[in-house]
C-alpha positions in Angstrom: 9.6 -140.0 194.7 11.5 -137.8 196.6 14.7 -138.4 194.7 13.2 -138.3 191.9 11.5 -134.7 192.5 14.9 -133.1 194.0 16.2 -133.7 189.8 13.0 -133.0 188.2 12.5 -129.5 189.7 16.2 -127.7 188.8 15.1 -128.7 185.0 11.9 -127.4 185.4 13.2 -124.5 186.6 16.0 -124.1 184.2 13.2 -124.6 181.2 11.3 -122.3 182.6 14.3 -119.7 182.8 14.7 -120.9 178.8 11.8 -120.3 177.9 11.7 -116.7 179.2 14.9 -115.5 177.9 14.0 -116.9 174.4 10.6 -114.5 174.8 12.0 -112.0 176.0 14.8 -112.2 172.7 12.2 -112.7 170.4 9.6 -109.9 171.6 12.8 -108.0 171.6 13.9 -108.1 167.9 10.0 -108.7 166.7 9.2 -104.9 168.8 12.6 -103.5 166.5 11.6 -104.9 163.4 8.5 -103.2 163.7 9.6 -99.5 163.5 12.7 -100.7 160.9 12.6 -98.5 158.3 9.6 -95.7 159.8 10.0 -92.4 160.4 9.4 -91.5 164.0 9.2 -88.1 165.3 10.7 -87.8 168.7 10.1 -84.3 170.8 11.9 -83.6 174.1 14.6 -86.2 173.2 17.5 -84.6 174.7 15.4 -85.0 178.1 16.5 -88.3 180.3 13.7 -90.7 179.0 13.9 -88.7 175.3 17.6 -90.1 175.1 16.1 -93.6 176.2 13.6 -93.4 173.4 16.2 -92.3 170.9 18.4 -94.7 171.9 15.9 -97.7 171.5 14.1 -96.7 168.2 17.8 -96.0 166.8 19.1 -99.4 167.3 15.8 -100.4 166.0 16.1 -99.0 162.4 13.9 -96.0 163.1 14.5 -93.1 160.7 14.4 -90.8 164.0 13.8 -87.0 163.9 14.6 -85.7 167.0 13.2 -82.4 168.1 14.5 -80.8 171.2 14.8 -76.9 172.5 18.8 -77.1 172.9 20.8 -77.8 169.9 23.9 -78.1 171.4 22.5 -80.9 173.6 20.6 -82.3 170.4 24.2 -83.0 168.6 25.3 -84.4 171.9 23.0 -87.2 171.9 23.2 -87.2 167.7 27.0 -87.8 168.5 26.1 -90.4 171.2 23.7 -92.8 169.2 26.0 -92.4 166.1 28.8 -93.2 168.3 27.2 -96.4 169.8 25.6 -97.7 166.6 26.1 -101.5 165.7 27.8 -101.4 162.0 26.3 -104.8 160.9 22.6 -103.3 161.6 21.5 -100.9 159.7 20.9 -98.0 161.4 20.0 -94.4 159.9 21.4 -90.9 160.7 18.6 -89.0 162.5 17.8 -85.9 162.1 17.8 -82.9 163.8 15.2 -80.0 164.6 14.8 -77.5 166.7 11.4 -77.4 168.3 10.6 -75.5 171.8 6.6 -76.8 172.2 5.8 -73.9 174.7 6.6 -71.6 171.5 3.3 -72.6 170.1 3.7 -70.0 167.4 6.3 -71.2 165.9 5.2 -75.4 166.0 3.4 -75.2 162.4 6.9 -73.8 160.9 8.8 -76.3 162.4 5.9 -79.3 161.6 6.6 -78.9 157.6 10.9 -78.5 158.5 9.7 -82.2 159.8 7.9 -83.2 157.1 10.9 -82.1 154.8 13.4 -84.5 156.5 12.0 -87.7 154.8 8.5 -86.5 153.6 5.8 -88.3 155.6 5.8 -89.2 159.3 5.2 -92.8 160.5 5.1 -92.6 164.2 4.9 -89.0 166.3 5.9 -89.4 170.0 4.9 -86.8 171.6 7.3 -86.6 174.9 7.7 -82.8 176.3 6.8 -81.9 179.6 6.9 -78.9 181.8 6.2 -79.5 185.4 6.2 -76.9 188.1 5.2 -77.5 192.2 3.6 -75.5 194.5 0.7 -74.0 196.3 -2.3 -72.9 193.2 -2.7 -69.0 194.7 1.2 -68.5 194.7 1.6 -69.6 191.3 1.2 -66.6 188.4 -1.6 -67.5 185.7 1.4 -66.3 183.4 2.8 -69.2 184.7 -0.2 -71.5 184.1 -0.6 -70.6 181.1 3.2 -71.3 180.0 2.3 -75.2 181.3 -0.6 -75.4 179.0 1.1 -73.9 176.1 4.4 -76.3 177.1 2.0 -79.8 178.3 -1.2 -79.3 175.0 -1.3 -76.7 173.2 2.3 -77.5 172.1 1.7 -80.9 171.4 -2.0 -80.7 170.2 -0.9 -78.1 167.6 2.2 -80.3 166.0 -0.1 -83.7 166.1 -2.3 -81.5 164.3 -0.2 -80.3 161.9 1.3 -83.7 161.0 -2.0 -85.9 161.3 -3.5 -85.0 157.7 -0.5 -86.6 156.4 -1.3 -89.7 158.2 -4.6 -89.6 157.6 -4.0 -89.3 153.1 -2.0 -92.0 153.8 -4.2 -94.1 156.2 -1.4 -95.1 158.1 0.5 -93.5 161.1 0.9 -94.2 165.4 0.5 -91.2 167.7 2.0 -91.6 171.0 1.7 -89.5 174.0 4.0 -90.2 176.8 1.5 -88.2 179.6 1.6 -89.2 183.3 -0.5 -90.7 186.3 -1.3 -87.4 186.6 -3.5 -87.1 183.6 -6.0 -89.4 185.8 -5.7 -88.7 189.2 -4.8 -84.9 190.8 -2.1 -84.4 193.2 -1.9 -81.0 195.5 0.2 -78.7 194.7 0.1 -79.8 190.8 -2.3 -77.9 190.3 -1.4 -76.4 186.3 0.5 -79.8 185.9 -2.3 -81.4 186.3 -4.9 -79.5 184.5 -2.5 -79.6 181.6 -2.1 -83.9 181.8 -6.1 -84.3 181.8 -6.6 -82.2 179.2 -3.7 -83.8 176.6 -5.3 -87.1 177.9 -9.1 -85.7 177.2 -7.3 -84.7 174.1 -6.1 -88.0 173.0 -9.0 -89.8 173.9 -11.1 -87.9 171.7 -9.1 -88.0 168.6 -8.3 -92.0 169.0 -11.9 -92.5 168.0 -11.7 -89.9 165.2 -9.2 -91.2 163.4 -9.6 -95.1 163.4 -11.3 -95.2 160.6 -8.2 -93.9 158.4 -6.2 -96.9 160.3 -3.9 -94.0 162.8 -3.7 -95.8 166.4 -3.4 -93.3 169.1 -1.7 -94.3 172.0 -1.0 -93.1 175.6 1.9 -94.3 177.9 1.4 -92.9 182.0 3.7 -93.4 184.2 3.6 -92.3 187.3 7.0 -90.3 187.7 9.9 -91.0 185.6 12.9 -91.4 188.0 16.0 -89.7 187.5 19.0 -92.3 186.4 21.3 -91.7 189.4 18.5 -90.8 192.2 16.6 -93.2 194.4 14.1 -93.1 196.4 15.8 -92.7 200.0 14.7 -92.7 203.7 14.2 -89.1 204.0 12.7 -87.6 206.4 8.6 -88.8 206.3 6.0 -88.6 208.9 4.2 -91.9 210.0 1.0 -90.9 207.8 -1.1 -93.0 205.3 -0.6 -89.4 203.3 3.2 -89.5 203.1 3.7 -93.0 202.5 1.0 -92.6 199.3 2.6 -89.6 198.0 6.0 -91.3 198.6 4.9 -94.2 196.3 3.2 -92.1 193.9 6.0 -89.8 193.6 8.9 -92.3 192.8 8.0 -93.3 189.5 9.9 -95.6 186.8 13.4 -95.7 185.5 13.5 -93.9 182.3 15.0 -97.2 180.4 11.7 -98.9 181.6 9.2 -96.6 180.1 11.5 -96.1 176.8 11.3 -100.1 176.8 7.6 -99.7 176.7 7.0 -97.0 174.5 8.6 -99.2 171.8 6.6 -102.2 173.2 3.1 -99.6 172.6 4.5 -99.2 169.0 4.9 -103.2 168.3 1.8 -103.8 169.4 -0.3 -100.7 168.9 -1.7 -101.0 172.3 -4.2 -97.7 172.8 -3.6 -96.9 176.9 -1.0 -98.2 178.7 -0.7 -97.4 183.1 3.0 -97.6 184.4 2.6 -97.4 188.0 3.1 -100.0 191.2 0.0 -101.2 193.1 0.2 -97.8 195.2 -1.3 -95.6 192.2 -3.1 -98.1 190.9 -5.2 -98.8 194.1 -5.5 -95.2 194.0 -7.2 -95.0 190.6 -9.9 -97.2 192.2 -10.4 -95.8 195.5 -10.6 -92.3 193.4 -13.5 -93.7 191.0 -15.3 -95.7 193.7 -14.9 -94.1 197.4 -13.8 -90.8 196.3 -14.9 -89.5 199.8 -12.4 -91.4 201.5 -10.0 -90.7 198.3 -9.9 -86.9 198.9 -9.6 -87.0 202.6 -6.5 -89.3 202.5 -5.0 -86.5 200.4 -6.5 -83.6 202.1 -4.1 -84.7 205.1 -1.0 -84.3 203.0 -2.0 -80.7 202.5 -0.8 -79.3 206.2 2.4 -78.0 205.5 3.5 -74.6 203.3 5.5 -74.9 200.2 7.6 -72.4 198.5 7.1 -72.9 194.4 10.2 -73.9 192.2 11.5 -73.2 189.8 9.6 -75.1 186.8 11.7 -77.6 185.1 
């Protein structure tokens, strides 16, 4: 029995390992097939996790338009994913506009220059962000209000711009890529966090709205999305329950991981989806059902002055 099992188990293993790998191909190529041939409207792409998502929907077939603020950066990565393509896949050339979301003005100008590139819009992923850190009295209301205007009003105002399209043609995705902060409130966020509830109030709403025309709204929240060359190191923490919950809610996900399942939330039209470690997540429970004990593990955190930075 025993010699027996010491054989048996290494095959079960390796079948195991098999079977994963051949999963993990097939969801793979089914989650590209699935946005061959659409048009999918990326904003922020020349960000880290907008180059992610350009990259992935490119090698997918996407007909990509990729909106970004810089347009020397946006032929950078243009030049990169042409570079990079596979010539026995058909890719397409994406297209390129310039779109600066806190500009709210000018959004319904630039929405129809969208619609031009290939006449309708499949999938919209909505990926801007403006963040800015520090104490709520110390930071302007000018300031405030340019992290609305950056965080909804910019992207409320180009989904609504492109959604009657969708909606004549009863097909269409809307993705927001929002953040854990769109549920739960972290001090000295204050204007970044107002903004994330509301685009997430926002989206909630209109999923119900529009299912009837057959649009799927979706919303990706990660916690924080990691730069690609810094890691989380020792630093220089206090012993508290506050630092080492801020800690893990602070180092989010690699930007390849939540590119990987923004297309995965496009396969399978899944409405809400909550990238985070079991730090946050326990925190989304304690928040809704001992929210006493929630805000005084966070109140400690708040003992120390900050300066405010620059927003990014």
């Amino acid at each position: 029995m025993g010699v027996t099992a010491v054989f048996i188990l290494p095959l079960l293993l390796l079948g195991i390992s098999g079977l994963l790998f051949i999963y993990q191909e097939v969801s793979r190529l089914w989650s590209k097939s699935a946005v061959q041939n659409k048009v999918v409207v990326l904003t922020d792409a020349i960000s880290g996790l907008g180059k992610e998502c350009a990259r992935v929907f490119h090698a997918g077939g996407a007909r990509l338009v990729l909106c970004g603020k810089n347009w020397e950066r946006l032929e950078t990565l243009y030049d990169a994913l042409i570079s990079v393509a596979d010539p026995s896949k058909q890719t397409f050339t994406p297209k390129l506009v310039l779109l600066d979301l806190s500009d709210v003005s000018c959004v319904p100008d630039v929405a129809k220059e969208i619609l031009d590139c290939y006449g309708c819009v499949d999938i919209l992923i909505n990926n801007a962000s403006m963040k800015v850190k520090g104490p709520a009295h110390k930071i302007s209301l000018e300031l405030d209000k340019k992290i609305m205007d950056a965080n909804y009003f910019g992207p409320i105002t180009l989904t609504k711009a492109l959604l009657p399209d969708m909606i004549t043609r009863r097909t269409g995705q809307i993705v927001l890529v929002n953040n854990i902060q769109g549920k739960l409130g972290i001090p000295f966020r204050t204007a970044y966090a107002a903004s994330k509830h509301a685009a997430l109030g926002f989206f909630d709403c209109l999923r119900a709205e529009v299912e009837e025309y057959d649009v799927v709204v979706s919303t990706v929240s990660p916690t924080f999305v990691r730069s690609y060359h810094i890691d989380p190191g020792q630093g220089n923490w206090e012993a508290s329950m506050w630092k080492f919950f801020f800690r893990k809610l602070t180092y989010g996900v690699h930007p390849v991981d939540v590119a990987e399942e923004v297309m995965r939330t496009v396969r399978r039209k899944k409405q809400e989806v909550f990238m985070a470690n079991p730090i946050p997540k326990a925190a989304m429970y304690i928040r809704t059902f001992f929210p006493e004990f929630f805000f005084a593990v966070v109140a400690c955190g708040v003992k120390e002055k900050l300066n405010v930075p620059e927003e990014s």
